[in-house]
mmJSON file of the N, C-alpha and C atoms, coordinates in Angstrom:
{"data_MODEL":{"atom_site":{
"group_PDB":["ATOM","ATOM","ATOM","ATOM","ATOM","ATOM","ATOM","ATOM","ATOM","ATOM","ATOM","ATOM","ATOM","ATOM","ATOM","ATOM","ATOM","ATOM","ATOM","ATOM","ATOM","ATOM","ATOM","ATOM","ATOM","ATOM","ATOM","ATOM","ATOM","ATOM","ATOM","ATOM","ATOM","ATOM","ATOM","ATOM","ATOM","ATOM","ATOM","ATOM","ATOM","ATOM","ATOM","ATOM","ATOM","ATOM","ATOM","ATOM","ATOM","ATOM","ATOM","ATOM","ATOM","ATOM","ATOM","ATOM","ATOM","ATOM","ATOM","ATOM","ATOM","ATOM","ATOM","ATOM","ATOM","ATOM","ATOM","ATOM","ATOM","ATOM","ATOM","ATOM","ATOM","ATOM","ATOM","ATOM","ATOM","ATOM","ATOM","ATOM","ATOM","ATOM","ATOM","ATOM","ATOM","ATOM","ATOM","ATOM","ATOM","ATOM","ATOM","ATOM","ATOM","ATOM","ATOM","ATOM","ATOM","ATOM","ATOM","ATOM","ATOM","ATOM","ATOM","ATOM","ATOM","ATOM","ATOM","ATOM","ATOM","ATOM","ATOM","ATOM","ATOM","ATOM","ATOM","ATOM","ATOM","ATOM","ATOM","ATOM","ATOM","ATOM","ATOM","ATOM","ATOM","ATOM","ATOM","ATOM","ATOM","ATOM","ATOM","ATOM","ATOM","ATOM","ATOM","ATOM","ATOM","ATOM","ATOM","ATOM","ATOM","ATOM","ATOM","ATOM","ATOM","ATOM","ATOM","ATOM","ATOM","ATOM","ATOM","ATOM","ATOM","ATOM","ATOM","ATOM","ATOM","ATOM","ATOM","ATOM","ATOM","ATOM","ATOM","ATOM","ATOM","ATOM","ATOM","ATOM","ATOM","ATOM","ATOM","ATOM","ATOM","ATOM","ATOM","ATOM","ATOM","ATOM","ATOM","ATOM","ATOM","ATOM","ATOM","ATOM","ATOM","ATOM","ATOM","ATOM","ATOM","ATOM","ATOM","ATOM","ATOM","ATOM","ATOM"],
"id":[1,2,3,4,5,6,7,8,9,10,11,12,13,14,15,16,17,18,19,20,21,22,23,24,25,26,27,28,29,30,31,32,33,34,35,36,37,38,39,40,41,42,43,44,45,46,47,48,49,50,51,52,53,54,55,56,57,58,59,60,61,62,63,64,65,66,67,68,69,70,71,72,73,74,75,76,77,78,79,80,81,82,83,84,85,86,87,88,89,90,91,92,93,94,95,96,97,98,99,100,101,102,103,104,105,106,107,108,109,110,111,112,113,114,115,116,117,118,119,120,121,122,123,124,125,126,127,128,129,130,131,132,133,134,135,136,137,138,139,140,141,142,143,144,145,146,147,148,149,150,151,152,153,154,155,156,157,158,159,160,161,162,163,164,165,166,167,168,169,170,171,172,173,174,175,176,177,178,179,180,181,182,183,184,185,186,187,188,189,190,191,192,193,194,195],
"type_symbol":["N","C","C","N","C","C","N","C","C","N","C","C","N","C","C","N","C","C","N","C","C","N","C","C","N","C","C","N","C","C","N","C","C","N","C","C","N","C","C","N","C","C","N","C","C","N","C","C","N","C","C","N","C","C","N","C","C","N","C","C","N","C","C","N","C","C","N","C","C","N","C","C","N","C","C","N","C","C","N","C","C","N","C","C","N","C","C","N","C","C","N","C","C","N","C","C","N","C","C","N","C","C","N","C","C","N","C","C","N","C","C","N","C","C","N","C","C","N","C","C","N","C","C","N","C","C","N","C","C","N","C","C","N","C","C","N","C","C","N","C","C","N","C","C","N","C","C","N","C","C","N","C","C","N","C","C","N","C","C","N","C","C","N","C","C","N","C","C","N","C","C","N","C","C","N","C","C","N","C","C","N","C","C","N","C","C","N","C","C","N","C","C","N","C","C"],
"label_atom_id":["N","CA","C","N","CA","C","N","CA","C","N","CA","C","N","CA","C","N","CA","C","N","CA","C","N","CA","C","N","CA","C","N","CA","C","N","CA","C","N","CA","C","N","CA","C","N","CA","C","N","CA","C","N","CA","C","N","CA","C","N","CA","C","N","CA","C","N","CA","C","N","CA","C","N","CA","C","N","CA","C","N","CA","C","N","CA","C","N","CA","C","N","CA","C","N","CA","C","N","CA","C","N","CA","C","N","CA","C","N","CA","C","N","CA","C","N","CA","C","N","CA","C","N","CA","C","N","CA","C","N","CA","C","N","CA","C","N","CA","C","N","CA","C","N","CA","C","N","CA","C","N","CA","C","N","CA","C","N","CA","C","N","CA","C","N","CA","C","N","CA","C","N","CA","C","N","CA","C","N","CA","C","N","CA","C","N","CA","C","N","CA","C","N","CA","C","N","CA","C","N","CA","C","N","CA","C","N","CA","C","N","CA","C","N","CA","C","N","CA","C","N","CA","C","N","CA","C"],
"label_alt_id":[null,null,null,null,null,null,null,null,null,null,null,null,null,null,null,null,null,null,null,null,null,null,null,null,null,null,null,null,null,null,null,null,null,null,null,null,null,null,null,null,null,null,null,null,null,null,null,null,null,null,null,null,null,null,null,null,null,null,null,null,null,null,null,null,null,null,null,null,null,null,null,null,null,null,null,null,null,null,null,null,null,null,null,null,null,null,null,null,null,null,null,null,null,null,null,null,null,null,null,null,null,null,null,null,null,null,null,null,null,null,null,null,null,null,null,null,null,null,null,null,null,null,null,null,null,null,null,null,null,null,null,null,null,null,null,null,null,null,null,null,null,null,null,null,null,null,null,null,null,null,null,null,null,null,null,null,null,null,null,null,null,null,null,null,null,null,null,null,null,null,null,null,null,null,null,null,null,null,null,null,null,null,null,null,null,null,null,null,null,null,null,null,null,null,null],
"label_comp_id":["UNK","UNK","UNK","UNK","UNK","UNK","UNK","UNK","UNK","UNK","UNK","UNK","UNK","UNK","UNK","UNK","UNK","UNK","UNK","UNK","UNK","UNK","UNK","UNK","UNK","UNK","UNK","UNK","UNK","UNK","UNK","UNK","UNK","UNK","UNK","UNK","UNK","UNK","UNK","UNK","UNK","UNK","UNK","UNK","UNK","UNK","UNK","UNK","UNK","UNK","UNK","UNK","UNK","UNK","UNK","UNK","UNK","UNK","UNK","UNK","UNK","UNK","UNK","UNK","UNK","UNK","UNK","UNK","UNK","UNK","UNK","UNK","UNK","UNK","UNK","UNK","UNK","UNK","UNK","UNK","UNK","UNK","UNK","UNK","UNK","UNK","UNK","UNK","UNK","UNK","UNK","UNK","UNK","UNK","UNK","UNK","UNK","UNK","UNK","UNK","UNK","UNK","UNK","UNK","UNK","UNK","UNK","UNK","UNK","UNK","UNK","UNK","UNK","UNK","UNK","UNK","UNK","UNK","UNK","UNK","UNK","UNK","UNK","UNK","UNK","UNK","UNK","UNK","UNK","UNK","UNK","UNK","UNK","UNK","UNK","UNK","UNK","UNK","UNK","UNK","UNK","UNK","UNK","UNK","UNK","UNK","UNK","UNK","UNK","UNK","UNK","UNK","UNK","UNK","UNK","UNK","UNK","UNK","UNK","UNK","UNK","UNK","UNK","UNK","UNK","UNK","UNK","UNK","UNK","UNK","UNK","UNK","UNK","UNK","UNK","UNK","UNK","UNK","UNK","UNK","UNK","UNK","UNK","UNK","UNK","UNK","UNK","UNK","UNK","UNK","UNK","UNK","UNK","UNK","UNK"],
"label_asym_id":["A","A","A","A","A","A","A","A","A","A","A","A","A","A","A","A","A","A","A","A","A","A","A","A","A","A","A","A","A","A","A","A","A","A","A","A","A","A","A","A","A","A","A","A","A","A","A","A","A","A","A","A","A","A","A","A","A","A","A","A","A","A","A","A","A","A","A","A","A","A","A","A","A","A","A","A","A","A","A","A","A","A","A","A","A","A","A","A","A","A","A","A","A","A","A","A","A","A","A","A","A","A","A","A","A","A","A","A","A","A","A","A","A","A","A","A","A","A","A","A","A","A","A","A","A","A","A","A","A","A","A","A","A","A","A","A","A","A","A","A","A","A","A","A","A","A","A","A","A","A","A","A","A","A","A","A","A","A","A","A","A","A","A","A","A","A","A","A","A","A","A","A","A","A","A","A","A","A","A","A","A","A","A","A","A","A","A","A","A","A","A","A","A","A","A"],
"label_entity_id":["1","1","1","1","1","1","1","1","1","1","1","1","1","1","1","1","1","1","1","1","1","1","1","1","1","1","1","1","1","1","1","1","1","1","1","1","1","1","1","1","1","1","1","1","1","1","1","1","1","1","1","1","1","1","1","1","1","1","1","1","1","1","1","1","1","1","1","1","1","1","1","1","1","1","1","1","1","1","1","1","1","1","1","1","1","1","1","1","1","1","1","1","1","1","1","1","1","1","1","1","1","1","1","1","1","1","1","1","1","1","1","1","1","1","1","1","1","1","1","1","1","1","1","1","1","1","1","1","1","1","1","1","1","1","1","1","1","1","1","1","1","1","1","1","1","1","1","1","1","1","1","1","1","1","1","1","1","1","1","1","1","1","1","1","1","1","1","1","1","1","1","1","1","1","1","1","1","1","1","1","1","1","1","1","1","1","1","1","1","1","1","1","1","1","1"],
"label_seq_id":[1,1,1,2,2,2,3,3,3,4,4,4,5,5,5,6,6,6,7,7,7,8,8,8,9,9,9,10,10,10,11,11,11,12,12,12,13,13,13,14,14,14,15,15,15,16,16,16,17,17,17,18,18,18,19,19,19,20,20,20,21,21,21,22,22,22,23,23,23,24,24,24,25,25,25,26,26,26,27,27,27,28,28,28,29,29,29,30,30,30,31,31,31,32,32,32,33,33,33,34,34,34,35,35,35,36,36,36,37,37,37,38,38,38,39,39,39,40,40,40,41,41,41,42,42,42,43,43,43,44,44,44,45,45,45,46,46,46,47,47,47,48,48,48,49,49,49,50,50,50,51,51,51,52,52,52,53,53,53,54,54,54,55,55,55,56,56,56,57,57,57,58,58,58,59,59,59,60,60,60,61,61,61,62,62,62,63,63,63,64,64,64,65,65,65],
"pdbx_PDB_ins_code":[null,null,null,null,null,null,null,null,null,null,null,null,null,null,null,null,null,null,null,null,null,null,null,null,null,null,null,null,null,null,null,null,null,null,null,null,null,null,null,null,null,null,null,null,null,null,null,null,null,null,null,null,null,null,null,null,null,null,null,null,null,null,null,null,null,null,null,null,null,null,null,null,null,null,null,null,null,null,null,null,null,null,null,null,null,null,null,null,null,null,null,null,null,null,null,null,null,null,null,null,null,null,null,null,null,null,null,null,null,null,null,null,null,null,null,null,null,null,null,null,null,null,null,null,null,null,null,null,null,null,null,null,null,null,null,null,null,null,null,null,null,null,null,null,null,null,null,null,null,null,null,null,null,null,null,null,null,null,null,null,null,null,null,null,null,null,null,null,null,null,null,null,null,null,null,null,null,null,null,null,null,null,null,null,null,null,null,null,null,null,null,null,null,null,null],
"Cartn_x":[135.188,133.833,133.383,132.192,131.56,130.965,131.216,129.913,128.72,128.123,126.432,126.851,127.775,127.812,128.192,129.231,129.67,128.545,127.835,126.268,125.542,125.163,124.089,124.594,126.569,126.839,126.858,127.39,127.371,125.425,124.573,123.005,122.98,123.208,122.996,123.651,124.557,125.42,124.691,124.496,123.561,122.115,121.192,120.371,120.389,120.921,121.743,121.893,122.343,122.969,121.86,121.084,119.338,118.622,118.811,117.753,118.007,119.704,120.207,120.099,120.01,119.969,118.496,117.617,116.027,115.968,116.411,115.952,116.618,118.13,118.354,117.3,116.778,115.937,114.71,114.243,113.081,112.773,113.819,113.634,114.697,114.758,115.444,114.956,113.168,113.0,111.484,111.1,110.087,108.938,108.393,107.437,106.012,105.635,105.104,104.1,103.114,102.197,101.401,101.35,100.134,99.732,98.161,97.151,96.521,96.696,96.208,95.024,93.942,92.713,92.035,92.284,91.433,90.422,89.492,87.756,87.514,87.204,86.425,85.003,84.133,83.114,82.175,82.08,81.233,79.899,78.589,77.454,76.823,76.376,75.994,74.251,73.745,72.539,70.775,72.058,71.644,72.334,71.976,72.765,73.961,74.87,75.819,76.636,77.443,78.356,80.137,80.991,82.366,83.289,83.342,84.155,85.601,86.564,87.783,88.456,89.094,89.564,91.005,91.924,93.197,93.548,94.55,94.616,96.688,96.911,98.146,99.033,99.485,100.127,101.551,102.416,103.784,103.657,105.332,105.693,106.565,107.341,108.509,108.825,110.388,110.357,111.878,111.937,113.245,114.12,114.779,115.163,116.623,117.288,118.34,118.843,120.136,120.778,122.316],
"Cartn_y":[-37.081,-36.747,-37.592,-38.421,-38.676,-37.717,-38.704,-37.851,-37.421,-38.268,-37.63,-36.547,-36.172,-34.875,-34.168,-34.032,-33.16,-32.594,-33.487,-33.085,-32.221,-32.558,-31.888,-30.069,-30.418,-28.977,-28.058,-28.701,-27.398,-27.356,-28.211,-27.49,-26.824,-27.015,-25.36,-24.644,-24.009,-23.309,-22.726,-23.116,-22.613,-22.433,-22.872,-22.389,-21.207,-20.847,-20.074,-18.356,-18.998,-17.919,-17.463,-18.173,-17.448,-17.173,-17.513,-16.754,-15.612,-15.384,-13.683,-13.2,-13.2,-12.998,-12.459,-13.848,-12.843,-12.106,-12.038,-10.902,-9.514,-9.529,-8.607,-7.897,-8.94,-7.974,-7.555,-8.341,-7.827,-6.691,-6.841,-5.773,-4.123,-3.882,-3.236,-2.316,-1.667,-0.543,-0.173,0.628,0.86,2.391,2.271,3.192,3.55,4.88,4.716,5.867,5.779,7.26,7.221,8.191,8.319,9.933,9.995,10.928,10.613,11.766,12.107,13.36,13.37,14.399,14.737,15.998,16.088,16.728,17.118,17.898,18.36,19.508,20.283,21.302,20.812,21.116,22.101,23.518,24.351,24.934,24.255,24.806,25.979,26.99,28.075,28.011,28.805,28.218,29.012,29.736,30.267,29.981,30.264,29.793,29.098,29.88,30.334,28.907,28.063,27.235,27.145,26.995,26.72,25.244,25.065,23.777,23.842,23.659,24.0,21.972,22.229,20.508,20.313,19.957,20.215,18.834,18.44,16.943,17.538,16.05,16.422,14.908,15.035,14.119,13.768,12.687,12.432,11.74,11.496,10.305,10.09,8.772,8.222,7.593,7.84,7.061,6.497,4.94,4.729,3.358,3.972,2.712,2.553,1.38,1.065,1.677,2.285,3.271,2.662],
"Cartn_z":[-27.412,-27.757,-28.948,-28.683,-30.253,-31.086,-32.088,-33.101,-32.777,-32.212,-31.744,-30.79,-29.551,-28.996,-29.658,-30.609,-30.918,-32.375,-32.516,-33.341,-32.349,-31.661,-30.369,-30.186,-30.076,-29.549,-30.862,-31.777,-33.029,-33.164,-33.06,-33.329,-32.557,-31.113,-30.099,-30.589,-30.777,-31.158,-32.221,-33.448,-34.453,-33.42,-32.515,-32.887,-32.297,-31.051,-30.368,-31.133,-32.063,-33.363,-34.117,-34.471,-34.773,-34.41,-33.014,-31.803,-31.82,-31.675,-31.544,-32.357,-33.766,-34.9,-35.246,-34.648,-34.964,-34.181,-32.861,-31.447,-32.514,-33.163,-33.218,-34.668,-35.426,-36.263,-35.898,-34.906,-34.269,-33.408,-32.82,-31.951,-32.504,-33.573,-34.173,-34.351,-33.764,-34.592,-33.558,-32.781,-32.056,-32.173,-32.577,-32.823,-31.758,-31.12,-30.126,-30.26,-30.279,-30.303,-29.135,-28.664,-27.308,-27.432,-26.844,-27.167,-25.836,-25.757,-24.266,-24.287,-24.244,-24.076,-23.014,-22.459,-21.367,-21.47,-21.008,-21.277,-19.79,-19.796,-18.636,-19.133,-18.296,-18.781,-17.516,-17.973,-16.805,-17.225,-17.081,-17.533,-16.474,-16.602,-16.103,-16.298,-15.991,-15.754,-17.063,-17.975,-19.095,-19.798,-21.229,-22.243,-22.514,-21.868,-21.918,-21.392,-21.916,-21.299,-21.313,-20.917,-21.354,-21.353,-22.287,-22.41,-23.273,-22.538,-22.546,-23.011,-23.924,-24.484,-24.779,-24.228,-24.278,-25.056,-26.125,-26.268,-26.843,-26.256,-26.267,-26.796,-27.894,-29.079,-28.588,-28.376,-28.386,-28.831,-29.513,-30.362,-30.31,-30.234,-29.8,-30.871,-31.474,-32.446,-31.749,-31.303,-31.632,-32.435,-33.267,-34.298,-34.462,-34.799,-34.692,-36.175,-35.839,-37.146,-37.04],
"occupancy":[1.0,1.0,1.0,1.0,1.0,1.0,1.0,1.0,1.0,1.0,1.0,1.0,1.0,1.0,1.0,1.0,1.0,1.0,1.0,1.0,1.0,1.0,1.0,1.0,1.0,1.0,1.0,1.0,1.0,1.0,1.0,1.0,1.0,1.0,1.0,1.0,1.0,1.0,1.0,1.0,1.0,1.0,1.0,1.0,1.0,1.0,1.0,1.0,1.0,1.0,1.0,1.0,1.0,1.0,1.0,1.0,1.0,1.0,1.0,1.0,1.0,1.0,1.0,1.0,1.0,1.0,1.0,1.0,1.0,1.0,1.0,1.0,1.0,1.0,1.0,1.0,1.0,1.0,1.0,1.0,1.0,1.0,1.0,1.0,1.0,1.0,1.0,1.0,1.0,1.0,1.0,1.0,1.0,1.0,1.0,1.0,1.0,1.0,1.0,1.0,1.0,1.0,1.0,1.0,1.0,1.0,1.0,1.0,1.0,1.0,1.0,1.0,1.0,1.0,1.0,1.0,1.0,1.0,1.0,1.0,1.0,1.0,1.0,1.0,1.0,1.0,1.0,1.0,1.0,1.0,1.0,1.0,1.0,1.0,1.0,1.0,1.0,1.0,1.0,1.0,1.0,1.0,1.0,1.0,1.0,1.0,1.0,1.0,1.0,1.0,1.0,1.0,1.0,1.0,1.0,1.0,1.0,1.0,1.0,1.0,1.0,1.0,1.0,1.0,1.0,1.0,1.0,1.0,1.0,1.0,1.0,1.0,1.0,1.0,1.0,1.0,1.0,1.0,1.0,1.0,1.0,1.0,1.0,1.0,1.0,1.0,1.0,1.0,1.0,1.0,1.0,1.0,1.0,1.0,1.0],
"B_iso_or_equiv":[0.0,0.0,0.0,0.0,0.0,0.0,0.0,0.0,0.0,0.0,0.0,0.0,0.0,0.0,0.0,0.0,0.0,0.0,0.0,0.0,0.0,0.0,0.0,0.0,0.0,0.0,0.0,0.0,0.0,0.0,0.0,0.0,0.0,0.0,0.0,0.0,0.0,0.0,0.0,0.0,0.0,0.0,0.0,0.0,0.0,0.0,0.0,0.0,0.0,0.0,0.0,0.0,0.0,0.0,0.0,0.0,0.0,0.0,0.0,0.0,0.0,0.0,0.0,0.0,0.0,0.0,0.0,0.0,0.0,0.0,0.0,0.0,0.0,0.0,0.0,0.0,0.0,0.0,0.0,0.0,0.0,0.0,0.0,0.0,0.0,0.0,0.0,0.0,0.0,0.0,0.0,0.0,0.0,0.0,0.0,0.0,0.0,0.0,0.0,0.0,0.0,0.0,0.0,0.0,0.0,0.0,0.0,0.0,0.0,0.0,0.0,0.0,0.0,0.0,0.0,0.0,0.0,0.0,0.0,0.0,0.0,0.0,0.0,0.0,0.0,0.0,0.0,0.0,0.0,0.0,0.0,0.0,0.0,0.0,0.0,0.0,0.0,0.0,0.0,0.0,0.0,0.0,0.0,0.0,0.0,0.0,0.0,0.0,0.0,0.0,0.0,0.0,0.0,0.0,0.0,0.0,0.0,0.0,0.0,0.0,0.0,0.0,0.0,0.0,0.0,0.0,0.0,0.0,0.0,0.0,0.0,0.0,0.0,0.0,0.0,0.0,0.0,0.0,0.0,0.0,0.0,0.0,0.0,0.0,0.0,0.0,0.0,0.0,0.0,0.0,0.0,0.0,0.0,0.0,0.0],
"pdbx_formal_charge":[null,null,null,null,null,null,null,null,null,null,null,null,null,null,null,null,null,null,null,null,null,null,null,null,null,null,null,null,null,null,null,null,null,null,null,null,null,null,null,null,null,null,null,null,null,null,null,null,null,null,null,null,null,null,null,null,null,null,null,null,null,null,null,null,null,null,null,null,null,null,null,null,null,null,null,null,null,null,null,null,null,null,null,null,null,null,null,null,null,null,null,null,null,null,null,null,null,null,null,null,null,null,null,null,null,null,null,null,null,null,null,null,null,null,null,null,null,null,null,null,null,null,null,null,null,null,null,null,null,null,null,null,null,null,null,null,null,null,null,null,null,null,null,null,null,null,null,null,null,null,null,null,null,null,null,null,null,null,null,null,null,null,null,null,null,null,null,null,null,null,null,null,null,null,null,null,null,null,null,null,null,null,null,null,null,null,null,null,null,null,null,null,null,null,null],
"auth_seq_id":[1,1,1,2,2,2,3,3,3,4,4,4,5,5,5,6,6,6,7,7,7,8,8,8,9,9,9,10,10,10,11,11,11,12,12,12,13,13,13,14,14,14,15,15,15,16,16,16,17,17,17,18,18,18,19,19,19,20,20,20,21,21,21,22,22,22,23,23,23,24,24,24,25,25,25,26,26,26,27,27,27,28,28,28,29,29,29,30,30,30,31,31,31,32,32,32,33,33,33,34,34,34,35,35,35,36,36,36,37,37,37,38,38,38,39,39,39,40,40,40,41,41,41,42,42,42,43,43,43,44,44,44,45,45,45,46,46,46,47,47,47,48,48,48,49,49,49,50,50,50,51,51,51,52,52,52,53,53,53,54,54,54,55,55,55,56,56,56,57,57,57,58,58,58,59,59,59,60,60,60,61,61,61,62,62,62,63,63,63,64,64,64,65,65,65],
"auth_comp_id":["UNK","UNK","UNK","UNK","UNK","UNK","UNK","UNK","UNK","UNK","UNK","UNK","UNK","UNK","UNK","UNK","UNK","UNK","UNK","UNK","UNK","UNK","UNK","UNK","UNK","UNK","UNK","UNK","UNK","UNK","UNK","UNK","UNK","UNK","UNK","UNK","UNK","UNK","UNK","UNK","UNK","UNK","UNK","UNK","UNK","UNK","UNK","UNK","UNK","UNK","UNK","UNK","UNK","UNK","UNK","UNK","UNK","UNK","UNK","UNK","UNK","UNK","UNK","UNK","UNK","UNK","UNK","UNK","UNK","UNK","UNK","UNK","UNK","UNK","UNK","UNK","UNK","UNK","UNK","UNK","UNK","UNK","UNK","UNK","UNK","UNK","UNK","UNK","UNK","UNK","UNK","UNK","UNK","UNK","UNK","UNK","UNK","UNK","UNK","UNK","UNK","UNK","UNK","UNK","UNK","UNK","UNK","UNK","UNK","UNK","UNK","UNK","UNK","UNK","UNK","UNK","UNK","UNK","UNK","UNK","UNK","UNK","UNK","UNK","UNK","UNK","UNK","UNK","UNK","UNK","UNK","UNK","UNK","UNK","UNK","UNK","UNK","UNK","UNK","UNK","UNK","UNK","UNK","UNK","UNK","UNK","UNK","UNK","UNK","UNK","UNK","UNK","UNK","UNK","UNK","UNK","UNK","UNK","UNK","UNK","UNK","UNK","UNK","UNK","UNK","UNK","UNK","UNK","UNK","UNK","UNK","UNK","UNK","UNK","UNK","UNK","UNK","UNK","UNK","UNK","UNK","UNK","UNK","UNK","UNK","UNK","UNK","UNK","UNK","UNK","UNK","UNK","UNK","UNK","UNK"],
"auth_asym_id":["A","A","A","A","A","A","A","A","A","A","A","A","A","A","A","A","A","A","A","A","A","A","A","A","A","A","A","A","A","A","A","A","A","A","A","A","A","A","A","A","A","A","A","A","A","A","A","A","A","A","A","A","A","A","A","A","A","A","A","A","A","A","A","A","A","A","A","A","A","A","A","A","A","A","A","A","A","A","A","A","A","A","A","A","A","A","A","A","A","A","A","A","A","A","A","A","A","A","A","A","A","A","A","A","A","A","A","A","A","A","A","A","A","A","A","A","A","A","A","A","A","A","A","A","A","A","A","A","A","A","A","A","A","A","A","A","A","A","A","A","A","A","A","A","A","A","A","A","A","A","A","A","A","A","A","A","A","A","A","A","A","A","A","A","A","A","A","A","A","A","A","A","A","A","A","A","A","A","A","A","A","A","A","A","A","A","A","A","A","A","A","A","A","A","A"],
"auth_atom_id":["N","CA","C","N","CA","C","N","CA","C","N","CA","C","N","CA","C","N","CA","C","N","CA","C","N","CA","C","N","CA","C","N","CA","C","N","CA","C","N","CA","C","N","CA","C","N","CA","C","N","CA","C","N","CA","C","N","CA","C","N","CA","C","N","CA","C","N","CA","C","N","CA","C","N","CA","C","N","CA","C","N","CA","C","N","CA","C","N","CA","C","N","CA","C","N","CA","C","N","CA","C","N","CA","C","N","CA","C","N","CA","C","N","CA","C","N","CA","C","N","CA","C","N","CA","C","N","CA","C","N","CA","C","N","CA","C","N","CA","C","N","CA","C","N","CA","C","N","CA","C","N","CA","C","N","CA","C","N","CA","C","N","CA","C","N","CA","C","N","CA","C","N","CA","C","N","CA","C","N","CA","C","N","CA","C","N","CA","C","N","CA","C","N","CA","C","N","CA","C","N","CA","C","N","CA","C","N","CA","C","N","CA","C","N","CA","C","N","CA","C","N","CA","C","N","CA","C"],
"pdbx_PDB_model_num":[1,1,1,1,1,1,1,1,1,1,1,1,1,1,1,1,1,1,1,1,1,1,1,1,1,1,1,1,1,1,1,1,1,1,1,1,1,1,1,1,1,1,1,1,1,1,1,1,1,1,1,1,1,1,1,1,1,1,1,1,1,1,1,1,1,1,1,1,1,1,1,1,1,1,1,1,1,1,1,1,1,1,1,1,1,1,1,1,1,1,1,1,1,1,1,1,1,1,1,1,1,1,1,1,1,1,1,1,1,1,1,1,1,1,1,1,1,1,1,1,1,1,1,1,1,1,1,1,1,1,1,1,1,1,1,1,1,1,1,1,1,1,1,1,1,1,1,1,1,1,1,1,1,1,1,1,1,1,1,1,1,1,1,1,1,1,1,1,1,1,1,1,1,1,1,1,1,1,1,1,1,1,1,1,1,1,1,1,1,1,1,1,1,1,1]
}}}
């Protein structure tokens, strides 16, 4: 092997090693909220109306420990 390959394989090798390296800090930690609202609405033909509103919160938390 020359010098210039054996240059070429240790830079893959390193860059290789910081790719995995940022994937692993990047993707290390996920946070997720969702809101969900539903509305039903019944008007009657006096005053009188009903509207019923349900809303419903989850949250996902998952992080590398």
């Amino acid at each position: 092997m020359t010098r210039k390959e054996i240059l070429k394989v240790v830079i893959s090798v390193l860059i290789a090693a910081l790719t995995a390296l940022a994937a692993g800090l990047g993707l290390s930690s996920c946070n997720v909220t969702r809101t969900i609202t539903t509305k039903s609405e019944y008007w009657q033909k006096a005053d009188t109306s009903v509207i019923i509103q349900t809303k419903t919160i989850e949250t996902y938390d998952a992080s590398k420990k």
